[in-house]
C-alpha angles and dihedrals in degrees: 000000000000122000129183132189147149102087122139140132121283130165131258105289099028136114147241150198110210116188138205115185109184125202116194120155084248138095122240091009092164092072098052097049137057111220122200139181124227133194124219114186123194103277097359126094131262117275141191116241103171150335141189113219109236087225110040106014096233110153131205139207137190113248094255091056098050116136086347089074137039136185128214152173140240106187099181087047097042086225129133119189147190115216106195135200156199073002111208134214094249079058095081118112143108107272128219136210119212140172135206138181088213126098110281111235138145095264090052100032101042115017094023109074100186109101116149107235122036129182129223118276137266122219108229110184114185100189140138 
């Protein structure tokens, strides 16, 4: 019910437009769920990068994407996405999108790992 794409490999620099479209039997589900998008490298944890709350809108990063990533919604296409830039090495990793029911905030979006649905994952390579 969650579908991410948009990965590739880009070089150090560049830039890219990652998608989540959700697909939930509700209207407006955008508004009743936080979504939120995860990294995964190679031999390292999960961690949270960013997430937009349902009900406020507020959004949250994690320290190393600030002002280089944003996250947005697209209510009438049921999308949220992460457009990323001067994407970084350290950047590699294979993102996930996830959504919650639960309030969106720093502590449950970015250190908390535990929402309920999760998408497959999309493959990002920063690399020269």
């Amino acid at each position: 019910q969650l579908q991410a794409s948009g990965g590739g490999l880009v070089q150090p620099g560049g830039s890219l437009r990652l998608s989540c479209v959700v697909s939930m039997p509700a209207r407006d589900i955008l508004d009743y769920y936080t979504i939120a998008w995860f990294r995964q490298a190679p031999g390292k944890e999960r961690e949270g990068v960013s997430c937009v709350d349902g009900a406020d809108k507020k959004t949250y990063y994690r320290d190393s994407v600030k002002g280089r990533f944003a996250i947005s919604r697209d209510t009438a296409k049921n999308t949220v996405y992460l457009q990323m830039n001067n994407l970084e090495p350290e950047d590699t990793a294979i993102y996930y999108c996830a959504a919650d029911a639960r309030l969106g905030s720093y502590n449950f979006c970015i250190v908390r790992n535990d929402f309920t649905s999760w998408g497959q994952g999309t493959q990002v390579t920063v690399s020269s």
